[in-house]
VOTORVEX-258926 format. One line per 10 residues: number of its first residue (from 1); their letters; for each residue x, y, z of C-alpha. Coordinates in nm, 2 decimals, always signed. Each point is the difference from the previous one (the first is absolute). Layout:
VOTORVEX-258926
NUM	a	X/Y/Z ~ ...
//
This chain:
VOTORVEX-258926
1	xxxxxxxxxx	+0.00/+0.00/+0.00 ~ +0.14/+0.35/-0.11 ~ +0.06/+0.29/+0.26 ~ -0.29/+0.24/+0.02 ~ -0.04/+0.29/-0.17 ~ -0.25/+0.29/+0.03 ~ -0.24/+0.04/-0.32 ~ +0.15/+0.20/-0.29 ~ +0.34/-0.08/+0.15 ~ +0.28/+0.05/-0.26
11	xxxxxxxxxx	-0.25/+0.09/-0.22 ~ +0.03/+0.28/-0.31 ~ -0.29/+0.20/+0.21 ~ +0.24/+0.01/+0.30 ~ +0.30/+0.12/-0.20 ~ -0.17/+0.23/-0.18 ~ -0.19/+0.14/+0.30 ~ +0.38/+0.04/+0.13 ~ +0.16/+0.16/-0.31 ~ -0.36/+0.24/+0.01
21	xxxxxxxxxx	+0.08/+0.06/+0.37 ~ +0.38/+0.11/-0.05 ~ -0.12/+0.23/-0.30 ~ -0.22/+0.18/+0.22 ~ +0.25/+0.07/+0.29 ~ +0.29/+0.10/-0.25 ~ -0.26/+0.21/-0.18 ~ +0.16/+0.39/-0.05 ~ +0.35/-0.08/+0.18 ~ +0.18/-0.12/-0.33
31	xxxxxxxxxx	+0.21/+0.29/-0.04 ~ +0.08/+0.04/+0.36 ~ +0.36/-0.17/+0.17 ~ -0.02/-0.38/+0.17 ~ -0.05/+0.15/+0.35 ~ -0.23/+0.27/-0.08 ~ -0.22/-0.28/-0.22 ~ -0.03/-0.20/+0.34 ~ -0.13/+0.28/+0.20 ~ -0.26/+0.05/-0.28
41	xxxxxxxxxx	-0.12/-0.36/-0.08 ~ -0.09/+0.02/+0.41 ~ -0.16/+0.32/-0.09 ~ -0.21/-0.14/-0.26 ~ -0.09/-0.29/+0.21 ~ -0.09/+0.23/+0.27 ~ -0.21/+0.19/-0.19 ~ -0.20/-0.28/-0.16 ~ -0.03/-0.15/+0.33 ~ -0.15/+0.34/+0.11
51	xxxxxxxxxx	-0.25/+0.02/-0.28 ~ -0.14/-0.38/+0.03 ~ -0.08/+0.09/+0.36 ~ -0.12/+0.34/-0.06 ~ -0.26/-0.16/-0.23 ~ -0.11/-0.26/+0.20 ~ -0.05/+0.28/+0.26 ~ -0.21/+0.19/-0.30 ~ -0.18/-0.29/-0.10 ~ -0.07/-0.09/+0.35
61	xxxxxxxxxx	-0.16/+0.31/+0.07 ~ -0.19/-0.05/-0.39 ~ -0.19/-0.26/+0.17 ~ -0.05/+0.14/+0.32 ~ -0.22/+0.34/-0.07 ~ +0.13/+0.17/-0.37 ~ -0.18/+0.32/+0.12 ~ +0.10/+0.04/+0.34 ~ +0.34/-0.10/-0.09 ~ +0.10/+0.22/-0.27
71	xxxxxxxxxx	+0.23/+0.22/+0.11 ~ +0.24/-0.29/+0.14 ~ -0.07/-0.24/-0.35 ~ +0.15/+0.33/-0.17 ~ +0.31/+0.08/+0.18 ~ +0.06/-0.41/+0.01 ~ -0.03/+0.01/-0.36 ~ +0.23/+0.28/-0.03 ~ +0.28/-0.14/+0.20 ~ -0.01/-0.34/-0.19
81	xxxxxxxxxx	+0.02/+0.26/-0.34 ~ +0.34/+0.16/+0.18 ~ +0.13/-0.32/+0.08 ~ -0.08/-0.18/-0.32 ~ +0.18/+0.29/-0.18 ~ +0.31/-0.01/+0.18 ~ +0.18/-0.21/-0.25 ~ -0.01/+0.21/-0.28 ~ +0.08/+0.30/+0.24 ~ +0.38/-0.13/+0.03
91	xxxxxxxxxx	+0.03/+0.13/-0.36 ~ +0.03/+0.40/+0.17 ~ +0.22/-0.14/+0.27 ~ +0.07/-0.27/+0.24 ~ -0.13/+0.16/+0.30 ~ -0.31/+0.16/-0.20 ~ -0.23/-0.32/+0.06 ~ +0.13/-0.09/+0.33 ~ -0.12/+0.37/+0.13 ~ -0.30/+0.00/-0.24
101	xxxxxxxxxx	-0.08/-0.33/+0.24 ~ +0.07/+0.14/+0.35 ~ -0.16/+0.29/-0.03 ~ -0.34/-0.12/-0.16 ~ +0.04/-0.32/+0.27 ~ +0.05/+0.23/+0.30 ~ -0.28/+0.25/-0.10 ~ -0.27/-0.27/-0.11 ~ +0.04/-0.20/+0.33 ~ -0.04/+0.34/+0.21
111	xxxxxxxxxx	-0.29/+0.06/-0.20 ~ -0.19/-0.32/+0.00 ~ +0.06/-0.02/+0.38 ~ -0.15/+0.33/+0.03 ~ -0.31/-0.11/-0.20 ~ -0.02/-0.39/+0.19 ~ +0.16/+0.08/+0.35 ~ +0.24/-0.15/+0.23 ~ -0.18/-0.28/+0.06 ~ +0.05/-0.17/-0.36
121	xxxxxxxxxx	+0.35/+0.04/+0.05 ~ +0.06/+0.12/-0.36 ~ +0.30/+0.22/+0.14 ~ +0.18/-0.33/+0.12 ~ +0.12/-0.01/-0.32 ~ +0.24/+0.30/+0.07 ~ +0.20/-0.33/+0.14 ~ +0.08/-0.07/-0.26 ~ +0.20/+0.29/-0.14 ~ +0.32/-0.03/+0.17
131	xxxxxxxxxx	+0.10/-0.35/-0.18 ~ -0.10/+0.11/-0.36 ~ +0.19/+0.38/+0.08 ~ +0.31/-0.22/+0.07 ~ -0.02/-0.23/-0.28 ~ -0.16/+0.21/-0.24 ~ +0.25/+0.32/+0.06 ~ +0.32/-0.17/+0.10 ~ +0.25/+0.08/+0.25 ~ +0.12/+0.26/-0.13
141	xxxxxxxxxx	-0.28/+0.24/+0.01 ~ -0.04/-0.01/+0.41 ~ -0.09/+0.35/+0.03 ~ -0.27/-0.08/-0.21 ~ -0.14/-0.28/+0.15 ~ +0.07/+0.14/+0.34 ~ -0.23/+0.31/-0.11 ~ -0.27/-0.23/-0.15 ~ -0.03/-0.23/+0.30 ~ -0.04/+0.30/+0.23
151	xxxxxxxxxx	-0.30/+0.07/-0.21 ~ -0.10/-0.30/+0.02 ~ -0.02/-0.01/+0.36 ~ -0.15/+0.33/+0.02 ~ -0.28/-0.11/-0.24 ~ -0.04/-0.30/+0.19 ~ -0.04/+0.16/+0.31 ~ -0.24/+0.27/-0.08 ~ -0.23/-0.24/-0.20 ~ -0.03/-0.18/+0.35
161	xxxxxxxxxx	-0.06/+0.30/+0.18 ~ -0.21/+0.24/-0.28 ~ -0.22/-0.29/-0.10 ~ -0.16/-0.22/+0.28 ~ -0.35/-0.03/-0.21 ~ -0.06/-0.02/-0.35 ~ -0.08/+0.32/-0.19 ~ -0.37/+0.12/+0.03 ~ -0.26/-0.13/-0.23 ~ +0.25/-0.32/-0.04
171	xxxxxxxxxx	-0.21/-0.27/+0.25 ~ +0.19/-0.32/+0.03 ~ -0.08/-0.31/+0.16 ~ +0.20/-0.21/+0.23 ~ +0.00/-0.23/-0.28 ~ +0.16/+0.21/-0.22 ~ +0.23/+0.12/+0.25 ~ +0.13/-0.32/+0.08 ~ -0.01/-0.07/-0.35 ~ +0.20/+0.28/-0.14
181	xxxxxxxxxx	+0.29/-0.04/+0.33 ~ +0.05/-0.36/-0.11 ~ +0.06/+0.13/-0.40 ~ +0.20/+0.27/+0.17 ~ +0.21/-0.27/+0.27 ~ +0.09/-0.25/-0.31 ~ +0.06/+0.30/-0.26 ~ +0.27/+0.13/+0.24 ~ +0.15/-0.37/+0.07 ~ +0.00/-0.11/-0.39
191	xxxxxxxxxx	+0.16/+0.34/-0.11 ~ +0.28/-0.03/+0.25 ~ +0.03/-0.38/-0.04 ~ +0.02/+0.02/-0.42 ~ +0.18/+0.31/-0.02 ~ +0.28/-0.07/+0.28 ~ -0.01/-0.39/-0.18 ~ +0.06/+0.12/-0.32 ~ +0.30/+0.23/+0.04 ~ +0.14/-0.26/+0.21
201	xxxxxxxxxx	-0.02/-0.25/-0.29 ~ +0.15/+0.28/-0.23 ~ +0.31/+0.03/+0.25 ~ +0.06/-0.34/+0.04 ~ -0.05/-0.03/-0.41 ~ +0.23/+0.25/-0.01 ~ +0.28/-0.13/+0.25 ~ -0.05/-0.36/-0.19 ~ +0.16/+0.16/-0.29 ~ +0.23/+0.20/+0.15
211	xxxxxxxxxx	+0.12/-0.30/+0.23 ~ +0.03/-0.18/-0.38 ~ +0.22/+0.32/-0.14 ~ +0.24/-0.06/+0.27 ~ -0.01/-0.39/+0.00 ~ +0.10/+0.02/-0.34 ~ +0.30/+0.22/+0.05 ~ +0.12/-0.07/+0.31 ~ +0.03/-0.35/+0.22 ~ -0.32/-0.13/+0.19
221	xxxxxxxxxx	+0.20/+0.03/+0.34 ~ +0.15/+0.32/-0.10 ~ -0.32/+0.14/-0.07 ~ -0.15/-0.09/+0.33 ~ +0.28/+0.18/+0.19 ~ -0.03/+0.32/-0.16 ~ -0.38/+0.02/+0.06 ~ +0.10/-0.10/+0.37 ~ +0.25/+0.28/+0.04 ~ +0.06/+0.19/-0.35
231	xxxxxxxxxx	+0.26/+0.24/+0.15 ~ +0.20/-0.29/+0.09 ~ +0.35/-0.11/-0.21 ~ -0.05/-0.32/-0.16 ~ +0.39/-0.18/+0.04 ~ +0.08/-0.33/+0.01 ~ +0.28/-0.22/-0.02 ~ +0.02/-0.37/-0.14 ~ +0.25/-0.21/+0.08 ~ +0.01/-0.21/-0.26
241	xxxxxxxxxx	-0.30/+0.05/-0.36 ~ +0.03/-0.07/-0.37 ~ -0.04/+0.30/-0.24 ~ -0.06/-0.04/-0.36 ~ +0.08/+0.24/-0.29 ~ -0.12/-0.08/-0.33 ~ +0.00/+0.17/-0.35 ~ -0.09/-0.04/-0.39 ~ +0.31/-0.01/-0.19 ~ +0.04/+0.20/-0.29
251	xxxxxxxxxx	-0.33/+0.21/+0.10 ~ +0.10/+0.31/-0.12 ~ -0.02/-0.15/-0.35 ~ -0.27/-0.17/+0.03 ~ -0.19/+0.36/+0.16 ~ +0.13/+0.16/-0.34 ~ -0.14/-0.27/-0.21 ~ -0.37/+0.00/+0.15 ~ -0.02/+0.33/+0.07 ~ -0.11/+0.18/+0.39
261	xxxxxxxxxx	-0.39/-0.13/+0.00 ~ +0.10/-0.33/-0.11 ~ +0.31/-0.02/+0.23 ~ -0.22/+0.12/+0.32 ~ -0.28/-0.28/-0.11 ~ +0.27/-0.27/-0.02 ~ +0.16/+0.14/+0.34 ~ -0.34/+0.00/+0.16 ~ -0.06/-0.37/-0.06 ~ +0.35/-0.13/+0.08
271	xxxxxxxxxx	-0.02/+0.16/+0.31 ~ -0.34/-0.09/+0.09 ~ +0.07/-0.37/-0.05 ~ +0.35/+0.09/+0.21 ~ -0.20/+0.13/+0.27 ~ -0.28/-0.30/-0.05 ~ +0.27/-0.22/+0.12 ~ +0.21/+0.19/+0.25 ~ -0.37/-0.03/+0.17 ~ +0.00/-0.35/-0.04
281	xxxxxxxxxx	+0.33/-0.09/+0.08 ~ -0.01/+0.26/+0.32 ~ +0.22/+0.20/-0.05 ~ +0.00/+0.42/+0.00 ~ +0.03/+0.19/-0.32 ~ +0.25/+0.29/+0.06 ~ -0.02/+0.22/-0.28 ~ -0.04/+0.03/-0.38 ~ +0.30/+0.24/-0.21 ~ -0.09/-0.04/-0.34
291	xxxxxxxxxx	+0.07/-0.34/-0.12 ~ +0.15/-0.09/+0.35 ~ -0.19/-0.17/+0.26 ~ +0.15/-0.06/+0.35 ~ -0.16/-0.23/+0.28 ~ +0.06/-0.14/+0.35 ~ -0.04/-0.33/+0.18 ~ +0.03/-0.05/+0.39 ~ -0.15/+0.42/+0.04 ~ -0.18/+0.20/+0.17
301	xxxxxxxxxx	-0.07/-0.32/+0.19 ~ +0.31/-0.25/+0.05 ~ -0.02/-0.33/-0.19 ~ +0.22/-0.27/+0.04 ~ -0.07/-0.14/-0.34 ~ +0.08/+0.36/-0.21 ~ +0.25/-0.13/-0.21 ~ -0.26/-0.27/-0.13 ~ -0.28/+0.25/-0.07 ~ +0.22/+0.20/-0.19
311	xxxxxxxxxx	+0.15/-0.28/-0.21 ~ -0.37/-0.14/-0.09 ~ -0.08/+0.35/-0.06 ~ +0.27/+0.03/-0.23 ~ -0.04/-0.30/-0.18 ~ -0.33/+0.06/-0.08 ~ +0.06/+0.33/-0.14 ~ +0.24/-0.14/-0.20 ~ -0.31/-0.18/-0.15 ~ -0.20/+0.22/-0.01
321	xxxxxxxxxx	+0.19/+0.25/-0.19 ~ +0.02/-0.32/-0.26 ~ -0.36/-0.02/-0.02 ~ -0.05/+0.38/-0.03 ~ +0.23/+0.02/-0.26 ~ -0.20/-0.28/-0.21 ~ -0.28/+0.11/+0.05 ~ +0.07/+0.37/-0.10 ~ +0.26/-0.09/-0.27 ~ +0.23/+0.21/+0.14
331	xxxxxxxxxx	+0.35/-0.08/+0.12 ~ +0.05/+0.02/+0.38 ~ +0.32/-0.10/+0.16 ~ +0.03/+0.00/+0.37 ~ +0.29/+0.01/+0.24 ~ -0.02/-0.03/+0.34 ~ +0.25/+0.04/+0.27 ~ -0.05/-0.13/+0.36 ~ +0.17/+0.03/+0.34 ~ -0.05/-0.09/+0.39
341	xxxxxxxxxx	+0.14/+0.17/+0.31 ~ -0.12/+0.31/+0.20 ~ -0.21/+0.25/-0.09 ~ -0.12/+0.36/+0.13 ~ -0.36/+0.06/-0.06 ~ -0.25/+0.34/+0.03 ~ -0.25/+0.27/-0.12 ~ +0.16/+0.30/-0.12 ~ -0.14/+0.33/-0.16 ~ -0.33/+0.20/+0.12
351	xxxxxxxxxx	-0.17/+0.00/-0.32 ~ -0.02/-0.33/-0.24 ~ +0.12/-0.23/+0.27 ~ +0.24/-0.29/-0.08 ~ +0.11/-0.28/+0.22 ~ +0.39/-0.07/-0.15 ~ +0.26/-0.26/+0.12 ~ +0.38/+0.08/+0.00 ~ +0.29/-0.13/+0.08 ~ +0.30/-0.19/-0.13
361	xxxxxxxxxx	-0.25/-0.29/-0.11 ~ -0.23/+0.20/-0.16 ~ +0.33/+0.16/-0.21 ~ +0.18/-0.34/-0.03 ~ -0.39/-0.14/-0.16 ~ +0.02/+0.27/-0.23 ~ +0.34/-0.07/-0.13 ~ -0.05/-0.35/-0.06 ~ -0.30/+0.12/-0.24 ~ +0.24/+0.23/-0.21
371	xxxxxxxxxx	+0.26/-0.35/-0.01 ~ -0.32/-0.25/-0.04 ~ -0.04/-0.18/-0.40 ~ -0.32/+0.02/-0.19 ~ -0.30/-0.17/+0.14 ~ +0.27/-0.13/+0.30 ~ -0.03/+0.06/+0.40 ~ +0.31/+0.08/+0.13 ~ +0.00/-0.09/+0.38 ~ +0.22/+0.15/+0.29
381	xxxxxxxxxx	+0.27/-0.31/+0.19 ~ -0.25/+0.06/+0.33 ~ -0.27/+0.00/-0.19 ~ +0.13/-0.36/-0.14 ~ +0.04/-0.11/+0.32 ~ -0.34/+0.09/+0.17 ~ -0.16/-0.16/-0.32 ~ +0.12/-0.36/+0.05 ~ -0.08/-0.30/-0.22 ~ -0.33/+0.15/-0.07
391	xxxxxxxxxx	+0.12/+0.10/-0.32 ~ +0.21/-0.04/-0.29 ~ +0.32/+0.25/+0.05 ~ +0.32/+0.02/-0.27 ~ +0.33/+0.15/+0.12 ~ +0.04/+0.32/-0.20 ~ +0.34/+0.05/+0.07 ~ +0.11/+0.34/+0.27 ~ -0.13/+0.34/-0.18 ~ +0.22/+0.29/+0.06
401	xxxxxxxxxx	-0.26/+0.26/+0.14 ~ +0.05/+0.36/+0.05 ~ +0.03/+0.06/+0.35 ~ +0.02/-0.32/+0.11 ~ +0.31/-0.15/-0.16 ~ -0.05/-0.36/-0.08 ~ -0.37/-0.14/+0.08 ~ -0.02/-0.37/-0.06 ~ -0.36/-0.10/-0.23 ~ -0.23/-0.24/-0.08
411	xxxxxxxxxx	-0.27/-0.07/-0.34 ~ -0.35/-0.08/+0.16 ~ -0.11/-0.25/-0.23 ~ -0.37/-0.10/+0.13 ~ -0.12/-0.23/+0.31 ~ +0.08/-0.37/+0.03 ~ -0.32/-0.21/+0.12 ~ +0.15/-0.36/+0.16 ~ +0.34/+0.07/-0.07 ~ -0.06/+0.05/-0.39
421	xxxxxxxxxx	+0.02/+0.39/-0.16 ~ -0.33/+0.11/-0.11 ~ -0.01/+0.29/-0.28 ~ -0.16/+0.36/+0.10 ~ -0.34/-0.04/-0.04 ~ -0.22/+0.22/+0.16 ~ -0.42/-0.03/+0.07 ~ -0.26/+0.18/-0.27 ~ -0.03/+0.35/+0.09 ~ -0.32/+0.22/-0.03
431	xxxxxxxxxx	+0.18/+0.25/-0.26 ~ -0.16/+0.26/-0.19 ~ -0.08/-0.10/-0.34 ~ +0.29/+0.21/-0.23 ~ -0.11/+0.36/-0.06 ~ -0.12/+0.15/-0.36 ~ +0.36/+0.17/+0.02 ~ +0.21/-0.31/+0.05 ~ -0.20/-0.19/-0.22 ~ +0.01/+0.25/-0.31
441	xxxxxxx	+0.41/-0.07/+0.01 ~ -0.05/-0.41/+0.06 ~ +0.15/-0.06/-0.36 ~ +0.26/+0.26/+0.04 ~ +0.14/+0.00/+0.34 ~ +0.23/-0.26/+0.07 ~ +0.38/+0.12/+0.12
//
């Protein structure tokens, strides 16, 4: 038996009742900024709120006595027109409908009370004010808001004062009294409930994405301890990780040859398939330069097994690259240099933040990149050593390396499953299919 589900669940009504729904809030606050479009979606929902319940208070009163209840129907009427305009008020300014609003909301509660009495507790809704003046008007307008909830107050106040009985000529029964504080009780509840609901939704909508941004260019854990403490310096020393530097050789060429969109399109789907795997494999992209990508095994959190992360990784870029390269028709030759020891790790700048890695490692990784051959993985002697007989290694001989003097190497060849080599292979990846650029040079490209 299948799990239960509510009628019209997951139906096309639903989802495009929804899509009809987000129209209607976004309505008028296109051309304003992200954070100013917030502040008015609430607006809109505020105000539709305000005019559902503003007509049921009309309609209510319909039924009750039309004659009698004129004068209130009409000013009900009216406030549901001001609210219902308020969309296509943001047009003249973005604090044109929130004011438009509050001033026709403050007035027409004052009013009705003053028609209806205490008693129906019409002026309750004065409650409400103080949440959608926060929400609606943002923190940055306090004055404002401090002005409009003193008037609130004052309004408030004097309605419970000036207006004990209902005006004269209006007669209303207990009945309707009750009836009318009851519409008035759950108006004030729903208003505050959907508004304060609905701008919490957008914040946490809007910290969801933001959370994403940073996820995306910074580490998980690194993430978390700048939201923790952001004026804190994010340092850290490794005693021992596995940084990887890797490059397409010959690119500048090959960028000549397809020309800049082309080259970013191919670039974006290398990278994305790089990044696909350094996922997988768990290990931390550092940084993109150009045709250079540069990762890290065993950071920001310590792993015993870095150096085998970063050879799997490595292997299967290898592939990868292969596969790209078929697929596109385009010649891509990778290199890829690899080294183990310690690393320093942090966040530096204020703006565009980057977590980086130095260190003698990082610069020893990025030599052996510059001395690896074609399609080859050239592999540090510790790196060697932490990698074992889990994979196929070839003496390449001691490379004579800038700043280091004599640095002893290895060829990583590919894994060895039960004591036999296996070739680099690498699982299907969910790739994007080649772009219109890339595939207008397919019978042209190859380097």
């Amino acid at each position: 038996m299948g799990p239960f589900r509510l009628p019209f669940s997951d139906t096309k009504i639903v989802r495009g009742a929804g899509r009809w729904l987000a129209r209607l809030s976004a309505y008028g606050t296109e051309p304003y900024p992200p954070h100013v479009q917030r502040r008015l979606k609430i607006m809109n929902v505020t105000a539709y709120v305000i005019a559902l319940f503003t007509l049921v208070y009309g309609f209510q009163q319909m039924f009750l006595d039309f004659e009698t209840w004129k004068p209130v129907i009409i000013i009900n009427f009216l406030m549901a027109v001001v609210a219902l305009s308020v969309p296509f008020l943001h047009r003249y300014g973005e604090l044109v409908g929130p004011m438009a609003i509050l001033i026709s909301e403050l007035a027409g509660i004052f009013i009705l009370t003053s028609f209806v009495g205490r008693d129906t507790g019409i002026h309750m809704q004065y409650f409400a004010a103080p949440a959608a003046f926060f929400v609606i008007l943002g923190l940055g307008r306090l004055k404002l808001i401090a002005v409009a909830i003193a008037i609130s107050i004052a309004l408030y106040l004097s309605a419970w004062f000036f207006f004990i009985e209902s005006a004269e000529g209006l007669i209303i029964s207990a009945a309707d009294v009750n009836s009318l504080h009851i519409t008035a009780a759950a108006t004030t509840f729903c208003v505050i409930s959907i508004v304060l609901y609905y701008a919490f939704r957008l914040v946490e909508q809007a910290e969801a994405q933001t959370d994403a941004l940073l996820y995306n260019i910074l580490p998980e854990t690194i993430v978390d301890r700048l939201k923790a403490n952001p004026d804190t310096t994010i340092a850290n020393e490794f005693a021992e990780a596995s940084v990887l530097f890797a490059d397409i050789k010959g690119f500048v060429a090959l960028a000549k040859e397809l020309g800049p969109a082309r080259t970013v399109a191919l670039l974006n789907t290398i990278v994305r398939a790089f990044d696909e795997l350094a996922n997988r494999w768990g290990v931390e992209k550092i940084k993109t330069i150009g045709d250079a990508y540069m990762a890290a095994a065993g950071l920001p959190v310590p792993a015993a097994d870095h150096a085998d992360r970063i050879a799997g990784l490595a292997l299967d870029m290898i592939a990868a690259a292969e596969r790209i390269s078929r697929e596109q028709n385009v010649g891509i030759v990778l290199r890829v240099g690899i080294a183990s020891g310690p690393v320093l790790a942090g966040v530096i700048g204020a703006k565009r933040l980057i977590y980086d890695v130095w260190g003698d490692t990082v610069n020893l990784a990025s030599r052996l990149e510059h001395h690896s051959q074609p399609q080859s993985i050239l592999v540090s002697e510790l790196t060697q050593t932490r990698l074992g007989n889990g994979y196929q290694l070839e003496p390449h001989g001691s490379i004579d390396v800038k700043g280091y003097g004599v640095v002893h190497t290895w060829l990583l060849k590919g894994r060895r499953v039960d004591g036999q080599s296996a070739p680099i292979a690498t699982e299907e990846l969910h790739l994007a299919p080649p772009s219109d650029a890339l595939a207008s040079t397919a019978a042209r490209s190859t380097v």
